[in-house]
C-alpha positions in Angstrom: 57.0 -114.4 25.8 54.7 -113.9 23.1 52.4 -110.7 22.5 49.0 -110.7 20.9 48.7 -109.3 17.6 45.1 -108.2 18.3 44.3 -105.5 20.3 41.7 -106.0 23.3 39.5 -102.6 22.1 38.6 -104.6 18.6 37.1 -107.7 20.6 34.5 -105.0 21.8 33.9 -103.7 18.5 30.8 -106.3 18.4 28.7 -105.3 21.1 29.0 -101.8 20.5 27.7 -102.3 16.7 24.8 -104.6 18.3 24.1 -102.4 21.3 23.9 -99.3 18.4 21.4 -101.5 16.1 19.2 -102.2 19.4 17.9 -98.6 20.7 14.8 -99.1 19.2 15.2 -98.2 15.3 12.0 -96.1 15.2 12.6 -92.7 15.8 9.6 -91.0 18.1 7.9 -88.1 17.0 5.4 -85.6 18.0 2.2 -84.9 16.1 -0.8 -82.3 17.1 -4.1 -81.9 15.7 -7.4 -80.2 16.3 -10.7 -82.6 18.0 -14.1 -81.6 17.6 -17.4 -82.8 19.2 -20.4 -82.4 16.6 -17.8 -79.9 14.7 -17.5 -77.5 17.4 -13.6 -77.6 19.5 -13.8 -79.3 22.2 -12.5 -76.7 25.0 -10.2 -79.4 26.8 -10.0 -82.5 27.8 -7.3 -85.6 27.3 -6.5 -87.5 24.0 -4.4 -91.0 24.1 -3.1 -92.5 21.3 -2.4 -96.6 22.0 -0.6 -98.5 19.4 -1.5 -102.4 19.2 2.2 -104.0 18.6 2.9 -107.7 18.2 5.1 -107.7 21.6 3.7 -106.2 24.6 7.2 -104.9 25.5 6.7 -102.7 22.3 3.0 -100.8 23.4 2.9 -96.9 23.5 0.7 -95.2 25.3 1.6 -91.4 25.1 -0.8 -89.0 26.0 -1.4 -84.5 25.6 -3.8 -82.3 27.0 -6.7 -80.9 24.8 -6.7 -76.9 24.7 -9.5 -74.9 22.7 -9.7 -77.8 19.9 -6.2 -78.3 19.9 -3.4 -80.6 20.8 0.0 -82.2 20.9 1.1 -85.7 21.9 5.1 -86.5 21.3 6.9 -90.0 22.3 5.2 -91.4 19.0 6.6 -93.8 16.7 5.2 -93.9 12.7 2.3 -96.5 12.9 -1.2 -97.2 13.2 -3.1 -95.8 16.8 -6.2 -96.3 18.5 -7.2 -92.8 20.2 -9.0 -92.3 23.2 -10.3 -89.2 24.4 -11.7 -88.1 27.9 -12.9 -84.9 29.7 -13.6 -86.7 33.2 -10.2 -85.9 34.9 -11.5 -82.4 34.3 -14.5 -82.6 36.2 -12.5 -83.5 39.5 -10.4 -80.7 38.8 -13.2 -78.2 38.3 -14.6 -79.6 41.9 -11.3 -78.6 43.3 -11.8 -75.1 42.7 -13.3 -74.1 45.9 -10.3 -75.9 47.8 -7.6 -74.4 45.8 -9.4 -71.0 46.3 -9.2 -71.7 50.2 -5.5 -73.1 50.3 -4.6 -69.5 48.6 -6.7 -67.3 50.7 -4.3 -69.0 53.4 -1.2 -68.8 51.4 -2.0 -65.0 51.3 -3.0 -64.9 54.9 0.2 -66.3 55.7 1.8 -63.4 54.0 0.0 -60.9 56.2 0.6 -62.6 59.4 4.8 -62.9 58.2 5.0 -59.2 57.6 3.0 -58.2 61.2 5.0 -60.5 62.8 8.4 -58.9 61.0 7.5 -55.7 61.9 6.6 -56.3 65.7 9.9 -58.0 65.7 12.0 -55.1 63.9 13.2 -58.6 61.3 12.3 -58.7 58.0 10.0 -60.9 56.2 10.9 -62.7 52.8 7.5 -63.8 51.4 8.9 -64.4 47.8 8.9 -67.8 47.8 5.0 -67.5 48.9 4.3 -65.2 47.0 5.0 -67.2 43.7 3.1 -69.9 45.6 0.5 -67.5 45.6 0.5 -66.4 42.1 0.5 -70.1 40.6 -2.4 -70.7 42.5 -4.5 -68.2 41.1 -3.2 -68.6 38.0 -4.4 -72.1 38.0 -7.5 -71.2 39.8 -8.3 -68.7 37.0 -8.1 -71.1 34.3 -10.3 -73.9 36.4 -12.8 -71.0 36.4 -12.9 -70.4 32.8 -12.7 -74.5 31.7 -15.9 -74.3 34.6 -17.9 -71.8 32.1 -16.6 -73.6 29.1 -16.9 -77.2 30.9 -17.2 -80.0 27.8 -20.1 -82.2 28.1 -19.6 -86.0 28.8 -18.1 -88.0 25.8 -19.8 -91.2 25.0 -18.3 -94.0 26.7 -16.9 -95.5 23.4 -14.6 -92.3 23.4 -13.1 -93.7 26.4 -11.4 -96.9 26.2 -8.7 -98.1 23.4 -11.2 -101.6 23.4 -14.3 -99.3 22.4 -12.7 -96.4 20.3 -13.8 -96.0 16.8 -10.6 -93.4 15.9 -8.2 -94.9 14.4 -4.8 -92.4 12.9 -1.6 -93.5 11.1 1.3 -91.4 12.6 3.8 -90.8 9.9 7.8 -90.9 10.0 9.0 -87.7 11.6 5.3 -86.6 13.1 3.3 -83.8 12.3 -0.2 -82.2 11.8 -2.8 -85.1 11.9 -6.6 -84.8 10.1 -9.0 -83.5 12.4 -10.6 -85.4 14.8 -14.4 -85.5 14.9 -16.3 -86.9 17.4 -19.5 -87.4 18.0 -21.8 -86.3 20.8 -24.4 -89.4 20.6 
């Protein structure tokens, strides 16, 4: 009987070199910025950056939220990006408000009921996990109430699709701070 000179772990030497050279070859980055409307921040909101590759397998669409002028987007590769920006999701979440005020008024009510019942019953009552239920939810409503006084107006409809946009950025290798955004209220 004859034995191969070749051992079996080499013949896979191949597609692990070609599987390697496949994961993409653009390393994705994160880059932040500032965004103004007529030069003043824009208090929040949503910016998208869109790239416009050759193969539809190869879009990106990554997007960050907008806080006080400011943002950060990762999941980008170095190339050329239409940006879209919108403040609309905001509005729904700023007509929320009075719903999230009313499901914690009931998380808290909960509490109270727990704790009568525990001590009619002589058990004890673990309202932790409320609690923190609690506590986010007025955390989050006290930042819809201050994005409510601060509330951006609408953005031209131009701002709002990557068909329409007129901002255009170049993402360099390895990310970074982009040049101020600028838009226009008109």
């Amino acid at each position: 009987m004859r034995r191969s000179l070749v051992n079996p772990t080499i013949l896979l030497l191949p597609f692990v070199l070609l599987a390697a050279g496949c994961s993409g070859g653009k390393k994705k980055s994160e880059v932040k910025g500032t965004i103004t409307v007529d030069n003043k921040p824009l208090s929040a909101g949503t910016i998208t950056f869109h790239n416009n590759p050759e193969k539809p397998k190869d879009k990106i669409v990554e997007s960050g939220d907008i806080e006080d002028g400011s943002y950060t987007v990762k999941g980008l590769t170095p190339g050329e990006y239409k940006v879209t920006v919108s403040v609309e999701s905001l509005r729904e979440k700023v007509n929320a408000l009075p719903q999230k005020e009313l499901d914690a008024a009931g998380a808290e009510e909960r509490i109270k009921m727990g704790k009568a019942m525990a001590e009619k019953t002589g058990k004890t009552f673990d309202d932790s996990d409320l609690r923190a239920q609690v506590d986010t939810m007025r955390e989050e409503i006290k930042k819809l109430k201050k994005l409510q006084k601060n509330m951006p107006p609408p953005l031209p409809k131009k701002y709002l699709q990557d068909t329409t946009t007129t901002i255009t950025v170049t993402v360099p290798s390895g990310g970074g701070e982009l040049a101020a955004i600028n838009l226009d209220s008109k």
